[in-house]
BAZA-487074 format. One record per residue (C-alpha): residue number from 1; residue in three letters; chain; x, y negated, z. Coordinates in nm, 2 decimals. Example, Ala and Ser with C-alpha at 12.3 -4.5 7.8 and 13.67 -1.06 7.14 Angstrom:
BEGIN
  pos  code  unit      xx      yy      zz
    1   ALA     A    1.23    0.45    0.78
    2   SER     A    1.37    0.11    0.71
***
This chain:
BEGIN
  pos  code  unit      xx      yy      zz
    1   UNK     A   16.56  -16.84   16.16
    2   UNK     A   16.72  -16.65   16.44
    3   UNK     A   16.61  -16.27   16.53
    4   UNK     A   16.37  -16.33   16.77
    5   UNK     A   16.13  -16.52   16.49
    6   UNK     A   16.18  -16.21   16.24
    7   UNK     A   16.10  -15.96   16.52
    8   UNK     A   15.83  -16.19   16.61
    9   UNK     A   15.69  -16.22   16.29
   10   UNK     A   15.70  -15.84   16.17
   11   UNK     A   15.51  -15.76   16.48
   12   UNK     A   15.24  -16.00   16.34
   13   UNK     A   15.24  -15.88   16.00
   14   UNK     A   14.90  -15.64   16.08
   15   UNK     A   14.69  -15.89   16.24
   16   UNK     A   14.75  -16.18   16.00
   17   UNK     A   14.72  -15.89   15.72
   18   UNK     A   14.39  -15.79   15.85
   19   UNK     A   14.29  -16.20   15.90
   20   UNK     A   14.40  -16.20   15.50
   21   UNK     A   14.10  -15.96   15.44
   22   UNK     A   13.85  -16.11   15.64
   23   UNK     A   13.90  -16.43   15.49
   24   UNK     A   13.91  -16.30   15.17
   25   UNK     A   13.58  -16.11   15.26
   26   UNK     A   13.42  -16.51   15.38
   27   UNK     A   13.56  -16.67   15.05
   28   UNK     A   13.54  -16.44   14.80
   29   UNK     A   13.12  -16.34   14.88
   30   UNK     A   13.03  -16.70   14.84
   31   UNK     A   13.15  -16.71   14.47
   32   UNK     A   13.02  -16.38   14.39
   33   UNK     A   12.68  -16.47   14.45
   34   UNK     A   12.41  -16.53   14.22
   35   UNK     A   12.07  -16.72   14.26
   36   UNK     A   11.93  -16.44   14.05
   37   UNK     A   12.06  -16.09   14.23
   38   UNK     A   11.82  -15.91   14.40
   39   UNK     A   11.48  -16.10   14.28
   40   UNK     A   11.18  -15.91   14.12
   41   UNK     A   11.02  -16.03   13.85
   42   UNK     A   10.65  -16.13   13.93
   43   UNK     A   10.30  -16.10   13.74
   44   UNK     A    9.97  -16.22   13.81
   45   UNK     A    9.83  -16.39   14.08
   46   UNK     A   10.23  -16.36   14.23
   47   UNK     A   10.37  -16.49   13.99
   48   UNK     A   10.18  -16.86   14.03
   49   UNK     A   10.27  -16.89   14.40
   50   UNK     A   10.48  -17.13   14.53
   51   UNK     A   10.83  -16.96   14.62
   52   UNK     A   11.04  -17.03   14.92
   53   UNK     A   11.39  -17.31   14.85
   54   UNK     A   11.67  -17.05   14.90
   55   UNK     A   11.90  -17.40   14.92
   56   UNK     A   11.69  -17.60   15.22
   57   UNK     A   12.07  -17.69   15.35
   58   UNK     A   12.11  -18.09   15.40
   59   UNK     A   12.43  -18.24   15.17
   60   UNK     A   12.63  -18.24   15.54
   61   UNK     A   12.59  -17.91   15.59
   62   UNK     A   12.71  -17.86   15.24
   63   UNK     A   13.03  -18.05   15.34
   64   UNK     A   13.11  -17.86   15.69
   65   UNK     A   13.07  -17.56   15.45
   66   UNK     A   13.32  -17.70   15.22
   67   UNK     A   13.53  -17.83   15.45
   68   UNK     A   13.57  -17.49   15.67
   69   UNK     A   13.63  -17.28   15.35
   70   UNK     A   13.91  -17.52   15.25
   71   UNK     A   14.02  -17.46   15.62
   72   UNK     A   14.08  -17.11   15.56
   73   UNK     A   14.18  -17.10   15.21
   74   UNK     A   14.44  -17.29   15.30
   75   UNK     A   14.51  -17.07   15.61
   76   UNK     A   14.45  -16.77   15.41
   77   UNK     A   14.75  -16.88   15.16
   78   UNK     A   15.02  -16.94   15.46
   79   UNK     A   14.93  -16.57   15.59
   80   UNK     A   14.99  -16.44   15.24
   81   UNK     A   15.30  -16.65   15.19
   82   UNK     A   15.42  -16.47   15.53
   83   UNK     A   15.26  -16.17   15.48
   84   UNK     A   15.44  -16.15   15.12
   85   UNK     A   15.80  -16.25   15.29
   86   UNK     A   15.74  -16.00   15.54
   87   UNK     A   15.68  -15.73   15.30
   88   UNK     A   15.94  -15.77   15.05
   89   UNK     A   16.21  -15.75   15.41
   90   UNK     A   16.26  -15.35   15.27
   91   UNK     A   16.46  -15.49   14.99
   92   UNK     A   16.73  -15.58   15.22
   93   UNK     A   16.78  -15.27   15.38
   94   UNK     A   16.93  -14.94   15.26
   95   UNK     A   16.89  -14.70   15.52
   96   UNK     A   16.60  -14.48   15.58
   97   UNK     A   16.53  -14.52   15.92
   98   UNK     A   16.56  -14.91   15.86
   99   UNK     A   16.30  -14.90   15.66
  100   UNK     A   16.09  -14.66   15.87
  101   UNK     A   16.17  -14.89   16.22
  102   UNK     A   16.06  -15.17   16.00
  103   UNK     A   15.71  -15.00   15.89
  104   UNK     A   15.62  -14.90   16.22
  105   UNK     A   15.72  -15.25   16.34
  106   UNK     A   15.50  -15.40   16.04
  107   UNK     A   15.17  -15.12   16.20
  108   UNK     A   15.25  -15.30   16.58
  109   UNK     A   15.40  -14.96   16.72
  110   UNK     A   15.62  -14.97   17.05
  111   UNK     A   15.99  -14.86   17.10
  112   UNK     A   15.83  -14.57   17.24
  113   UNK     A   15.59  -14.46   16.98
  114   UNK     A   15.87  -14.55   16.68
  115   UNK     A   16.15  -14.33   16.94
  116   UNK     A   15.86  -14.05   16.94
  117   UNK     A   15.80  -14.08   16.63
  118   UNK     A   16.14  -14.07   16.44
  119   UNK     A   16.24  -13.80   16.77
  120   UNK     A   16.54  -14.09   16.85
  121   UNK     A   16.65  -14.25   17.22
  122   UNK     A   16.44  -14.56   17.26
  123   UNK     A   16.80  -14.74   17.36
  124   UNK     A   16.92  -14.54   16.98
  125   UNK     A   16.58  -14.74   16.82
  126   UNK     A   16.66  -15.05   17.02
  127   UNK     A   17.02  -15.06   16.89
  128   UNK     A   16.91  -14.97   16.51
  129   UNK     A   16.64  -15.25   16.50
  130   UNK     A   16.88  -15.52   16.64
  131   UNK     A   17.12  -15.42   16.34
  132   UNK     A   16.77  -15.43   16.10
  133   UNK     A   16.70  -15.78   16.22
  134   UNK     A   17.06  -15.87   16.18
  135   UNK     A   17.06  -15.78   15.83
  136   UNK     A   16.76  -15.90   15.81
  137   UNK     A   16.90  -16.25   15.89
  138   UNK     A   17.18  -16.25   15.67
  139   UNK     A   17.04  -16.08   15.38
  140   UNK     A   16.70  -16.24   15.33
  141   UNK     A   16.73  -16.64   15.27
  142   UNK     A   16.32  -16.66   15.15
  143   UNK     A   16.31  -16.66   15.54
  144   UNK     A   16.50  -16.99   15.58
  145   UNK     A   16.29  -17.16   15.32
  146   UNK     A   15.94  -17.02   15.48
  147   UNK     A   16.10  -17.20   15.85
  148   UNK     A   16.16  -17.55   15.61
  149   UNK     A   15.86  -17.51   15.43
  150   UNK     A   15.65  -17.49   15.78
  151   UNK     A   15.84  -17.79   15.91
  152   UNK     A   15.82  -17.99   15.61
  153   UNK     A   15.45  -17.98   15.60
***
């Protein structure tokens, strides 16, 4: 994996975190519901009515349901496989502002607003990341097998 993958994918980190939620928000409501949440018990004259099928959805339906939440469970895993790889990048790296250039990289921030931030030169940040994503590269071999795992499968 050369450096302009790593940089490419540490800038990606916040989107395919926040993805990771909203898929977990989709998959994770549909097993957490219950037939029973929510209903009233009835008496009386109620009670004997005829209540409305809840399930009227045909066995197709049922199967494009299936078959789009296996579509992103399975993307949700790859984003947490990257997002995890991503994330466990500040073990490589021993200097502060490393790891700082590396969290505001993670957040989506520009040279500018990590320069303004950390009160550095942009060319100063530009210099510091390209030694980050350096060590990055040399340091981190989960990356590698991420790359062969995505062209494996």
């Amino acid at each position: 994996m050369d450096v302009k993958e790593i940089e490419n994918l540490i800038y990606q980190y916040h989107w395919r975190k926040r993805e990771m939620d909203r898929i977990e928000g989709i998959l994770w409501r549909s097993f957490s519901k219950s037939p029973s949440v929510g209903l009233v018990s009835q008496y009386g004259v109620e009670a004997t009515l005829p209540k409305p099928n809840t399930s009227i959805k045909s066995q197709a339906e049922m199967e494009a349901m299936d078959a789009r939440e296996r579509r992103l469970l399975n993307r949700w895993r790859e984003y947490k496989q990257i997002v995890q790889s991503i994330e466990s990048m500040g073990d490589c790296l021993q200097d502060p502002q490393q790891l700082i250039i590396l969290d505001c990289m993670m957040e989506g921030m520009s040279y500018r607003s990590i320069a303004d931030h950390l009160g550095i030169n942009r060319n100063k940040i530009r210099e510091m990341k390209e030694n980050m994503l350096c060590q990055i590269c040399q340091k981190c071999h989960f990356l590698h097998d991420l790359i062969l795992e995505k062209f494996v499968v």
